[in-house]
Backbone as CSV, one residue per row, in Angstrom:
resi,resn,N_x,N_y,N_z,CA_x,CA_y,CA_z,C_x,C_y,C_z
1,UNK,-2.131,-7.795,9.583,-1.971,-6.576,8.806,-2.249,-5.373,9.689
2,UNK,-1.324,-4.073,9.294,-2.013,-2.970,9.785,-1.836,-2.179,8.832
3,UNK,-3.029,-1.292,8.571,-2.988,-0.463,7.305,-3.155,-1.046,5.951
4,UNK,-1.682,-0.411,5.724,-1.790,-1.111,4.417,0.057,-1.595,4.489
5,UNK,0.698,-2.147,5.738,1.479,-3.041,6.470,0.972,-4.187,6.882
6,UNK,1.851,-5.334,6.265,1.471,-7.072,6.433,2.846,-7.378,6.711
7,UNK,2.915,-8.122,8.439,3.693,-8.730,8.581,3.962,-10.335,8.185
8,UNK,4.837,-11.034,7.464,4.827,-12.032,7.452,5.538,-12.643,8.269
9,UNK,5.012,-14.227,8.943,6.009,-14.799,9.533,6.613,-16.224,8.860
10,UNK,7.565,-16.426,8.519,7.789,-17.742,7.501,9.211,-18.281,9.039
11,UNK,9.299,-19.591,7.995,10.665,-20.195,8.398,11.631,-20.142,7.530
12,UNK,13.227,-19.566,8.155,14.558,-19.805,7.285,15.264,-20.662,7.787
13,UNK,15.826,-21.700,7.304,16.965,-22.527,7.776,16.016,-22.936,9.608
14,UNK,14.599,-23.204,9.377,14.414,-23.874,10.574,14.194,-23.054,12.017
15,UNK,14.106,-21.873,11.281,14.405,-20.691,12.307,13.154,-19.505,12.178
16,UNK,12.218,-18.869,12.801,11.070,-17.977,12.609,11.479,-16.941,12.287
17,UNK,11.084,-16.403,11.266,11.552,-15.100,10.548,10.522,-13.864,10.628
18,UNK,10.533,-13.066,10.156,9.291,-12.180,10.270,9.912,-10.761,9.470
19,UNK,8.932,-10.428,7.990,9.310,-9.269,7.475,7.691,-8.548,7.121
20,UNK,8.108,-7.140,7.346,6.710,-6.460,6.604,6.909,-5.785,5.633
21,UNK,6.239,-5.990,5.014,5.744,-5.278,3.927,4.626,-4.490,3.135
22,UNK,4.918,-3.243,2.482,3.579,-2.746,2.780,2.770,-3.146,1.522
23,UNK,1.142,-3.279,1.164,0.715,-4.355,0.382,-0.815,-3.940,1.219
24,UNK,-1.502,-4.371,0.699,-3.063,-4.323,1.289,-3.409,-5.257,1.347
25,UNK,-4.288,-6.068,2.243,-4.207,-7.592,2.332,-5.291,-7.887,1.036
26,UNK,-6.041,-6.955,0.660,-6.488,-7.332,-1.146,-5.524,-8.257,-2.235
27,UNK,-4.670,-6.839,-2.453,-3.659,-7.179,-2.953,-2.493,-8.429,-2.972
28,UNK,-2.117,-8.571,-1.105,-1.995,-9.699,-1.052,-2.526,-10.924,-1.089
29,UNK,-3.564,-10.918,-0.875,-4.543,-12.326,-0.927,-5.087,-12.687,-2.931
30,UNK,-5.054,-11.765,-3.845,-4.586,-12.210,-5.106,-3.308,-12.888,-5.009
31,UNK,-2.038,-12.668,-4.936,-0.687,-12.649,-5.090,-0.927,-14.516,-4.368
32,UNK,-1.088,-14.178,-3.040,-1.253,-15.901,-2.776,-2.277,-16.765,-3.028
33,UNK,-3.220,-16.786,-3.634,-4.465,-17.737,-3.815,-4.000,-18.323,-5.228
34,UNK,-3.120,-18.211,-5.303,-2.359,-19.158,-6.406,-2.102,-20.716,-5.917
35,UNK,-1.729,-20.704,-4.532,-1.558,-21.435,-3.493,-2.937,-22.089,-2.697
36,UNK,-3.342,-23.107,-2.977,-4.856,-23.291,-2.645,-4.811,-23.410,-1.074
37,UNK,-3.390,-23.814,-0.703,-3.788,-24.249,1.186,-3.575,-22.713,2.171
38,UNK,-2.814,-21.401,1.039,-3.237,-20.415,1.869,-4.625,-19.445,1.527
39,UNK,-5.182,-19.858,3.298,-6.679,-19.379,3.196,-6.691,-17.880,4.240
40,UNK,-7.511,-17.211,3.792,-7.470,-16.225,4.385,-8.943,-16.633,6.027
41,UNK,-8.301,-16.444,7.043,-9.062,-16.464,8.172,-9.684,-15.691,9.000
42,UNK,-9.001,-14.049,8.430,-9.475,-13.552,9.770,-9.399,-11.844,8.353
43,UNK,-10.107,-11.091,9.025,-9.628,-9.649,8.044,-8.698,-9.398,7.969
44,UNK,-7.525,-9.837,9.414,-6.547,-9.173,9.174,-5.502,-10.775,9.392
45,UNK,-5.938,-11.743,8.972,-4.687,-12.898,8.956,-5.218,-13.936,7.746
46,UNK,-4.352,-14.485,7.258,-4.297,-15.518,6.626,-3.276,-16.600,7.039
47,UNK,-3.521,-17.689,6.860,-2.391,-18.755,6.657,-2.482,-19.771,6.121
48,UNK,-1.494,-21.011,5.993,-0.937,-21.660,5.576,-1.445,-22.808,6.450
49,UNK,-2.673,-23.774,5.952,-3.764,-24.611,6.163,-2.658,-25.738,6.512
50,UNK,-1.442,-26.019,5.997,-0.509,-27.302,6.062,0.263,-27.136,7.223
51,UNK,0.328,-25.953,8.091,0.753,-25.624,9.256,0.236,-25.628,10.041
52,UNK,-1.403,-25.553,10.588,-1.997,-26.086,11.421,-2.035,-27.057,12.124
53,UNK,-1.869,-26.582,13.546,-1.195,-27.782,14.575,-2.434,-27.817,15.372
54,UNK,-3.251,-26.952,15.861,-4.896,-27.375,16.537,-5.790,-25.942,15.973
55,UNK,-6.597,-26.671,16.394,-8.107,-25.601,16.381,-8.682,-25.432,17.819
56,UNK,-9.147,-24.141,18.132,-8.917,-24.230,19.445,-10.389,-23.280,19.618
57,UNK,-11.764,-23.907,20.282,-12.508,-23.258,20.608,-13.424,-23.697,19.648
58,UNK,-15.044,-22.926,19.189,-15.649,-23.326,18.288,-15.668,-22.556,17.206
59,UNK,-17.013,-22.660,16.779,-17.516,-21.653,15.370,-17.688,-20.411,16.378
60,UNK,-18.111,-20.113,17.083,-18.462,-18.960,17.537,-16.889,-18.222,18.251
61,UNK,-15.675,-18.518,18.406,-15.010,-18.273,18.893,-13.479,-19.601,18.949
62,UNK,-12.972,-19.530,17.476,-12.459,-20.210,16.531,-11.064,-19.467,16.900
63,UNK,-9.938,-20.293,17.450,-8.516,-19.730,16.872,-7.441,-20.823,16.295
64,UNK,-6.738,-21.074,15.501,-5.791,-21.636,15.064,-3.913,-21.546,15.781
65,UNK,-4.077,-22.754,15.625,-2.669,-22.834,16.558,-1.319,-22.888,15.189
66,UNK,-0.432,-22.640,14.890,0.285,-22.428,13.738,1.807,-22.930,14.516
67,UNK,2.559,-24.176,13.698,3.801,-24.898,13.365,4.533,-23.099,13.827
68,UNK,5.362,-23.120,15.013,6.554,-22.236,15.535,6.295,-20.936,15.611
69,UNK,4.669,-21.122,15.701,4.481,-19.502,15.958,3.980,-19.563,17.902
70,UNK,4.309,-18.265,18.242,3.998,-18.437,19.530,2.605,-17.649,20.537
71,UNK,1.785,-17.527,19.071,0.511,-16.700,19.474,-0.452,-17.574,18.821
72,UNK,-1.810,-17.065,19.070,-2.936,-17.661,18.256,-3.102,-17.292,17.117
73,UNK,-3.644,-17.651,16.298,-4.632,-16.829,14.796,-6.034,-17.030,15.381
74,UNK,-6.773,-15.417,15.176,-7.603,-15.997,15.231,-9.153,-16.180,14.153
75,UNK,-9.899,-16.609,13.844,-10.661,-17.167,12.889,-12.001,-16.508,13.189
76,UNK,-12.605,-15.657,12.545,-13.628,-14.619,12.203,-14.765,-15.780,11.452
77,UNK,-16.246,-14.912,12.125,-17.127,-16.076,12.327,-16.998,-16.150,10.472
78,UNK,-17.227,-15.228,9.780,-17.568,-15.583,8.506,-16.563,-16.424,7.561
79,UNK,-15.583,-16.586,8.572,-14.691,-17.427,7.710,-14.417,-18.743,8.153
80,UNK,-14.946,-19.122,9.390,-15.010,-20.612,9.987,-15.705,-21.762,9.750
81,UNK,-17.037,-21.136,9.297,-17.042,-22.676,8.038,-16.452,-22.917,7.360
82,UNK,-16.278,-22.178,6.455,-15.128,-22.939,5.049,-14.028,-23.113,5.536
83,UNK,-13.090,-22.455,7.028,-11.825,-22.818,6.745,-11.730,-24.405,7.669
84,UNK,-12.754,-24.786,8.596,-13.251,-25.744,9.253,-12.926,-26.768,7.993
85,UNK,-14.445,-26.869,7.174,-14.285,-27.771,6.212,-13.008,-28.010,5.258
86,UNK,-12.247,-26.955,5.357,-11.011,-27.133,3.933,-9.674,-27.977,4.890
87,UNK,-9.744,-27.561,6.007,-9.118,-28.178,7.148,-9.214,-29.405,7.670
88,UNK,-10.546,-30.216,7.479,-11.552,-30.903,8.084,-10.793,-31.604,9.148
């Protein structure tokens, strides 16, 4: 997120997409927690727990590797226990 701009990155037809929209990640994180496997990780990221391809580093310095993305996420201390355990 920046501001109150959230980029998303999804897949179409197998292919990495990416749209923003503007939304406050408040706002957005109601809208998806309908969805129990998207967890919010970081202040400014969330994702999609069923796309996780590694975990990379520890609790103190936690990033997530994500199915066709080509950067890290990375995972904020207050949110690495629970997303550790929901992940296990």
């Amino acid at each position: 997120s920046m501001s109150n701009y959230i980029t998303i990155h999804y897949l179409k037809n197998g292919r990495e997409k990416k749209t923003v929209i503007r939304e406050t990640m408040k706002n957005f994180e109601i809208k998806i927690s309908v969805s129990p496997e998207n967890q919010r990780c970081h202040r400014s990221y969330f994702v999609n727990t069923g796309k996780i391809i590694e975990t990379i580093g520890n609790a103190r310095s936690l990033y997530l590797r994500i199915e066709h993305l080509d950067f890290e996420i990375p995972v904020s201390r207050s949110f690495s226990k629970k997303l550790i355990e929901e992940i296990g």
